[in-house]
N, C-alpha and C positions, 0 to 999 in steps of 0.2 A: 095506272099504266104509264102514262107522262112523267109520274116519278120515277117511276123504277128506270125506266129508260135513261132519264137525266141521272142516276146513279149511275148507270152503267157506262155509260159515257163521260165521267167525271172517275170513275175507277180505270176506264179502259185511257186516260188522260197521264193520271196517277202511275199507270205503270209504262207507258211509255216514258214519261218522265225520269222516272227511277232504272228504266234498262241504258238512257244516254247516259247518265250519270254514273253509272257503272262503267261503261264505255269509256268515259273523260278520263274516271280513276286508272282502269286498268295501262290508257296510255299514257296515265304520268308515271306511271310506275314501272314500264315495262322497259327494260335495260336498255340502254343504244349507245352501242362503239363509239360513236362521230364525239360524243358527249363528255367521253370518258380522260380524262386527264392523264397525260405520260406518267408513267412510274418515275421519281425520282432516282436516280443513281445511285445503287446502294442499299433504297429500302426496300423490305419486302414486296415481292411478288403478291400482286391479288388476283384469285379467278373470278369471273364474274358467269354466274350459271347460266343455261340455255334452261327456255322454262319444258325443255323437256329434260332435264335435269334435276330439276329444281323438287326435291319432295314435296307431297302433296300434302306431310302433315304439316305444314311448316305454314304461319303467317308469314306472306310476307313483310319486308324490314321494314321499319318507322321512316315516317317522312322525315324527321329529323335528325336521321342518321347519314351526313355529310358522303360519298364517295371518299373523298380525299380523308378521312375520319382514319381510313385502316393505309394510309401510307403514312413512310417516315418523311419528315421534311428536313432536308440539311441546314446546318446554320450557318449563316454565312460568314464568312474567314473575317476575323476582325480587320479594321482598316489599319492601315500602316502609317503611323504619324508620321508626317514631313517637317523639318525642323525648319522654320519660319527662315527666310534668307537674314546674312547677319548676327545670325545668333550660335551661341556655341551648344552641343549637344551638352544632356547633362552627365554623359560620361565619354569624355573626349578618347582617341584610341593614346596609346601607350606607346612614348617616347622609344625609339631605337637604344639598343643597349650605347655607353658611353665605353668604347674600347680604346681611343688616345685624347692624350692629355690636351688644353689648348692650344699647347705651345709646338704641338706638333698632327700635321695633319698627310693625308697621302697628296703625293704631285701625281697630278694627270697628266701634266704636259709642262712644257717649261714655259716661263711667261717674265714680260720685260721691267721691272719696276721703273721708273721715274719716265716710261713713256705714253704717247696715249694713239686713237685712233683719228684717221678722217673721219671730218666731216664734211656732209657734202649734202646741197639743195641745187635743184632743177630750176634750168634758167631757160626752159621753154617752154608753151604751155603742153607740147610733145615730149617732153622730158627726154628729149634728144640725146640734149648734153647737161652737164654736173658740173658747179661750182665745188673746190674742195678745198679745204686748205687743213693744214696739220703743223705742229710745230715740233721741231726735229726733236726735241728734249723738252718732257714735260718739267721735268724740273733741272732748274736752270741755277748754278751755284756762282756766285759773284767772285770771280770776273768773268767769267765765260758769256757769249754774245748770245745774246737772242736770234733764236734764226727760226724762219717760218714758212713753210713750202703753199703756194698756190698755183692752181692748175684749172684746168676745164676739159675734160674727157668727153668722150660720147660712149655709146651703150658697150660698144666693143673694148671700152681703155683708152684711145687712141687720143693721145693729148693735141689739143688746138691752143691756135697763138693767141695771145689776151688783147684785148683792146683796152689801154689804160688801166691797167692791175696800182691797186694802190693799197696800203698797209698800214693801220695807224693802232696804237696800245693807250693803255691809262689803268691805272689802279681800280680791280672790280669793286672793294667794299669803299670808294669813295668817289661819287658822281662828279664831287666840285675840282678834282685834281684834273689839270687839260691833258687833253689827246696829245700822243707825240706821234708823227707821222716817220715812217718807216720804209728806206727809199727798197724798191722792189726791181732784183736783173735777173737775167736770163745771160750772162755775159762768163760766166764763172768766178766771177769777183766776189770777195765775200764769203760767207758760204754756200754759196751756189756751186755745186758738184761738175757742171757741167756746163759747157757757153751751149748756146741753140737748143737745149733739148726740152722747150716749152715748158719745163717746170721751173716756176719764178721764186726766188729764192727772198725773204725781205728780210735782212740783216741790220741788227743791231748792238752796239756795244756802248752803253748806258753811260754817261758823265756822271759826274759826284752829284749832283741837282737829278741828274732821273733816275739814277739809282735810289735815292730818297725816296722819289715819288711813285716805284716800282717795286718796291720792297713789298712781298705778302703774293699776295692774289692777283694777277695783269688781264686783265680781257682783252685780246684782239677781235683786230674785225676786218677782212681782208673784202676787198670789191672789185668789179671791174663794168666795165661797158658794154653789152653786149646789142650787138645792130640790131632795128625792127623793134628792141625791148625797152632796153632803158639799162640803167644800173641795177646790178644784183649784187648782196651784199651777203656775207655769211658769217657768224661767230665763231669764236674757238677761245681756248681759257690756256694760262701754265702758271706755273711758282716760280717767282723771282725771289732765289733767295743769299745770303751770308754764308748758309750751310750751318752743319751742326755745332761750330766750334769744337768740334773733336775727330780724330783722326786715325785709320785703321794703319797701324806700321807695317802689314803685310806677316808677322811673326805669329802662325797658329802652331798647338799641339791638339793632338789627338789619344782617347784612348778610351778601352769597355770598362764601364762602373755598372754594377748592377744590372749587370744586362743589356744595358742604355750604352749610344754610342756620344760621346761627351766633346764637342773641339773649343778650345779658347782660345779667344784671339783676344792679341794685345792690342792697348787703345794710345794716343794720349792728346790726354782730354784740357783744353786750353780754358774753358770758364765749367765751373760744377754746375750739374743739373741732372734730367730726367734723361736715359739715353734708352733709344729700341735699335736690337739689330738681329737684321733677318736674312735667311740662305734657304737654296733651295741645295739638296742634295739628290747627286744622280751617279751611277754604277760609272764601271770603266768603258764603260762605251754608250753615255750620257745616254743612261734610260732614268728615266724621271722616278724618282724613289721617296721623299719627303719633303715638306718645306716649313722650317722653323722659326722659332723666334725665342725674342729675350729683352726684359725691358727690365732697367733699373737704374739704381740713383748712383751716380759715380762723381769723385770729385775733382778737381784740378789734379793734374799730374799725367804719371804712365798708374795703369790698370788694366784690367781685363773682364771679357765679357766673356759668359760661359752657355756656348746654346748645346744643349741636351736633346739629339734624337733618340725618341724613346723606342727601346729594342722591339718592338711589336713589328712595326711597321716594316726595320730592314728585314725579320724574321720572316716575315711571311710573302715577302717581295718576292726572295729565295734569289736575292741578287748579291755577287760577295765582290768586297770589294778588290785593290783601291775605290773610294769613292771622292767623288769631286763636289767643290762646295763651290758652287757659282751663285750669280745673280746677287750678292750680298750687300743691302742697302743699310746703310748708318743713318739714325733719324735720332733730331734734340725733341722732345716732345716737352710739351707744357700740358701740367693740371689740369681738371675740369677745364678741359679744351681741347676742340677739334684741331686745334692750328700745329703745325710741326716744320722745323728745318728739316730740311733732305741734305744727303751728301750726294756724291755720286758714285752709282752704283759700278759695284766691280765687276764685269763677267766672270772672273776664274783667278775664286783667290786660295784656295787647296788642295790637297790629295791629299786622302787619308793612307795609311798602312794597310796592306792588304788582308784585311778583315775578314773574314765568314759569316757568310748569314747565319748559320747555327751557333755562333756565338752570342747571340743576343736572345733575350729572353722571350717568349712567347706569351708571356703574360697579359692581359688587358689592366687599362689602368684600373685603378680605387679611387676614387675622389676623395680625398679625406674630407671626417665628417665635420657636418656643417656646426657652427657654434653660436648662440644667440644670445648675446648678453644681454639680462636683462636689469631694466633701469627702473629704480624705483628713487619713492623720495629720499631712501637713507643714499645713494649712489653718489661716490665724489663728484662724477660729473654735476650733482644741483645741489654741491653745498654753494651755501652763501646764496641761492636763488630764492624767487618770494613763493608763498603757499599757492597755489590756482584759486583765481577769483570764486568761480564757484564750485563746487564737488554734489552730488548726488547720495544723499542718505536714501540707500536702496532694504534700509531692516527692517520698516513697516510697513512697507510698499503693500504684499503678501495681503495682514492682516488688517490692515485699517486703510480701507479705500477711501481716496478723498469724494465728497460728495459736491455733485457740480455747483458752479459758480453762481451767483442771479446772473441771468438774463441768459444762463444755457439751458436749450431744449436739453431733454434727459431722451435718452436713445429710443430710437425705437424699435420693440420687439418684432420679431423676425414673422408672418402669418403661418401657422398652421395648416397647408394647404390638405394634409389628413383628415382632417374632422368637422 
């Protein structure tokens, strides 16, 4: 009887057991919204049954059958390489088409050759007022004087009087040549425009000894005293030059080649050498239209320089002429080299015949093509030259590798990380 009892109590155990367990299962199982992951964007829609829905013949789903199993997952947009700063992409964008030739480009506005701009630094630490100075003619053609304007404004313009304004030069590409001092007035003497009108004028007109020493490149350096501060001092640069040794005699012709508007002017040229000259051209009522040029070798004597505006430019301007050929600067240029004589430049040295813009061609340039000579050892340029110390026998390279040196490790193969 004590057995069957303890059976029964050990079975009625048994099934309590087995009705929680059922209990645990049915709550892992049993669907719940809170739990349920958003739909993706785009993937299928999933229903999820209510279990008075849900057929009765039906087991329900495997535990290892994920929710997320029956949606789509998007992939995410590849990332977008950023080209390291410094570095060129590996397919650069594409040059603008090439529609005029060098030698000719459009004028925006008209602009001053052989001049240059203020400059100008704060002489207080309110930057009240402005030291400036500028020099009337950046290039300066021997005999003509050097003249240099300083001043001191405040925020509105309004020029103030200098305390001790003082002006000294020296050759820029040579430190050892001495300073020449450069007396500075306000008086109109010199070229000073005007007596009283605070802007100080420092004029010079170079002897046989400073012209020597001024020739090229001149650095000024203009200062003055300002109370409470002390000295303030400011840079500025011009060309002291001889000039080009050649000379425009004011005689141009005009006329349409090819479409192209052609003017030459007569030179004459006192030592042969390199010559560039340049104009800007503008309509009859100086609208800014082209600005040209022309550089070549000419030699002693009279001659002529031929600048060619290319018909594009006047074409599509739709401006007819006369046209005027101002701003025209003569320059001696040298060789592999920055350095050049200046002349001085002309404002208004032509007028063309009264032209039509539909005269000129509308065409854009061709570059003609490019040619690449190549040099080899039979090439006149390397006769009589010696053989190159060493050359490169690259025909066995392929099939007979050489095998390493003593004392070289031999490579090492790369791991397998597959297998």
């Amino acid at each position: 009887m004590g057995q069957d009892a303890s059976t029964n109590r050990r079975g009625w155990w048994g099934g309590l057991i087995a009705a929680v367990a059922a209990l645990v299962l049915v709550a892992l199982l049993w669907p719940r919204g809170d739990e349920t992951s958003p739909p993706v964007e785009g993937a299928p829609a999933t229903r999820t049954l209510a279990p008075a829905d849900a057929p009765t013949s039906r087991a329900p789903p495997p535990l290892v059958q994920p929710v997320m199993s029956t949606m789509a997952v998007a992939e995410p947009a590849p990332a977008q390489e950023s080209t390291p700063p410094g570095t060129t992409p590996a397919k650069p964008p594409e040059a603008p088409p090439i529609e005029l030739p060098p030698t000719t480009q459009v004028l925006a506005e008209e602009f001053y050759p052989g001049t240059t701009e203020w400059e100008d630094v704060p002489v207080d630490e309110s930057h009240q007022y402005s030291l400036r100075i500028l020099p009337k003619r950046y290039n300066v053609v021997a005999p003509m004087p050097i003249a240099v304007l300083l001043e001191i404004v405040d925020r509105q313009g309004k020029r103030q009087p200098l305390s001790n304004p003082h002006v000294r030069v020296r050759a820029l590409d040579d430190a050892s040549r001495p300073w020449i001092d450069v007396p500075v007035r306000d008086d109109g003497s010199g070229a000073d425009e005007q007596a009283g009108d605070r802007q100080y004028t420092a004029t010079l007109l170079p002897n046989r000894e400073q012209k020597k020493q001024l020739l090229g490149r001149v650095l000024i350096e203009g200062s003055v005293e300002v109370p409470g501060v002390g000295t303030r001092t400011i840079p500025s640069g011009l060309i002291y030059t001889v000039g080009p040794r050649a000379k425009l005699t004011g005689r141009w012709s005009d006329s349409v080649r090819d479409g192209n508007l052609v003017l030459e002017a007569e030179l004459e040229v006192e030592e042969p050498g390199l010559f560039t000259l340049m104009a800007q051209i503008f309509g009859p009522h100086q609208e800014p239209l082209a600005w040209v040029k022309q550089t070549e070798m000419l030699g002693a004597g009279r001659g002529t320089l031929k600048l060619e505006v290319f018909g594009k430019v006047l074409h599509d301007a739709g401006v007819d002429g006369p046209y005027r050929v101002r701003q025209v600067l003569l320059t001696r240029d040298y060789e592999n080299s920055s350095d050049y004589d200046p002349g001085v430049t002309i404002e208004e040295a032509h007028q063309t015949k009264p032209y039509r813009a539909r005269e000129f061609s509308p065409d854009a340039y061709v570059p003609p093509p490019r040619t690449v000579e190549e040099v080899t050892a039979e090439h006149p340029s390397q006769k009589d030259k010696p053989p190159p110390e060493r050359t490169r026998d690259t025909s066995n390279t392929a099939s007979s590798p050489q095998p390493p040196t003593q004392g070289d490790a031999a490579p090492r193969q790369a791991a397998d990380l597959g297998h």
